[in-house]
N, C-alpha and C positions, 0 to 999 in steps of 0.2 A: 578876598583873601583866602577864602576857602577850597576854591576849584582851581580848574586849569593847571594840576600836576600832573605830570605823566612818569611810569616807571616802566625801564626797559632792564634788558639782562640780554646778555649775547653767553651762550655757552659752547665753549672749544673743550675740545679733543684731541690730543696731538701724539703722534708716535713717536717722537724725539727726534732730535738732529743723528744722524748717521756719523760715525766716525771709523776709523783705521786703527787696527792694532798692529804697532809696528816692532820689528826687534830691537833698532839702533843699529843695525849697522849696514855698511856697504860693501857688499860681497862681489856684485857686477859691475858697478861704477861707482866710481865717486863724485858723485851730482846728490843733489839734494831728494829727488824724485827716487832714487835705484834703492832704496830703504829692500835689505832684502828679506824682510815679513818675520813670520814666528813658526816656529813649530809644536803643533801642538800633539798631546802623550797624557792620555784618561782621561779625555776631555772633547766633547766635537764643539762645533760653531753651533751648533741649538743649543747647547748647553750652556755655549758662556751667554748666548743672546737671551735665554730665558732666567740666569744672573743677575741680569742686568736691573737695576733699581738704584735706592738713595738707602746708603746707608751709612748711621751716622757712627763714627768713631767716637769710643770710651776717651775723655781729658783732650783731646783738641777739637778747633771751631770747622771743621771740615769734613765732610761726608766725602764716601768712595759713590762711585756707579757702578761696581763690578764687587759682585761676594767676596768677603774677606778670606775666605779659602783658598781664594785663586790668585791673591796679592800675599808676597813675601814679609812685606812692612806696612806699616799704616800711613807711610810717605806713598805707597803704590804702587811699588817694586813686583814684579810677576812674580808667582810661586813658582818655581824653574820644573817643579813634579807635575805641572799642569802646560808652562806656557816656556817656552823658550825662546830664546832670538834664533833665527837660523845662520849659522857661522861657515858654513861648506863653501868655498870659493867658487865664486864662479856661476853660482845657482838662486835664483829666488825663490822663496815659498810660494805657497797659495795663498792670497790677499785674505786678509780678515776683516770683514765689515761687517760693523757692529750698531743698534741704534739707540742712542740714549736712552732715558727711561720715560715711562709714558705721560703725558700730561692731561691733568683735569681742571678746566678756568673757567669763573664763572667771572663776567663783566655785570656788573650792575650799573645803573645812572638812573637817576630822579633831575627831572627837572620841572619848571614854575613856566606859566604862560603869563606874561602879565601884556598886557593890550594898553597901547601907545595910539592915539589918535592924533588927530593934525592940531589940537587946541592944546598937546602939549609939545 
């Protein structure tokens, strides 16, 4: 009863899923894909991607991934001083890819050896 446990642990590391910050709108077509991006004004792409974390909003159950400096509202809304849609007809921005925030897991397991012979 005493022996035969074994304890394992798997530890991860993960740089986040990647995503797209997009304007809303479609300036070169109108297809789902032609999203024609943001424009961004006191702000580079290191900056929003080094932002980037969990953080939890004051009176509701939900956390942002992007500093609340560069969001308008605690719904999400871009701060238009940082991040705008780009609205110019005709023209897409330059893509913004962005990668969620970073991940640290630890997996543990314990498990029992118990020995089963033919006599049972």
């Amino acid at each position: 009863m005493v022996g035969g446990w074994n304890v394992g642990t798997i530890l991860t590391y993960q740089t986040g899923y990647p995503f797209r910050v997009v304007g809303g709108y479609r300036t070169f077509n109108d297809n789902d894909i032609a999203d024609s991006g943001v424009n961004l004004s006191g702000v580079t792409v290191q900056q929003l991607q080094n932002s980037v974390g969990v953080y939890h909003v004051p009176g509701v159950n939900f956390v942002t991934l992007i500093n609340p400096k560069y969001l308008a509202s605690a719904k999400g809304g871009a701060n238009t001083a940082f991040i705008s849609p780009n609205t110019t007809p005709g023209t897409i921005a330059a893509p913004v890819y962005l990668y969620g925030p970073h991940g640290f897991f630890d997996d543990i397991a314990i498990s029992k050896e118990i020995p089963f012979t033919e006599r049972w």
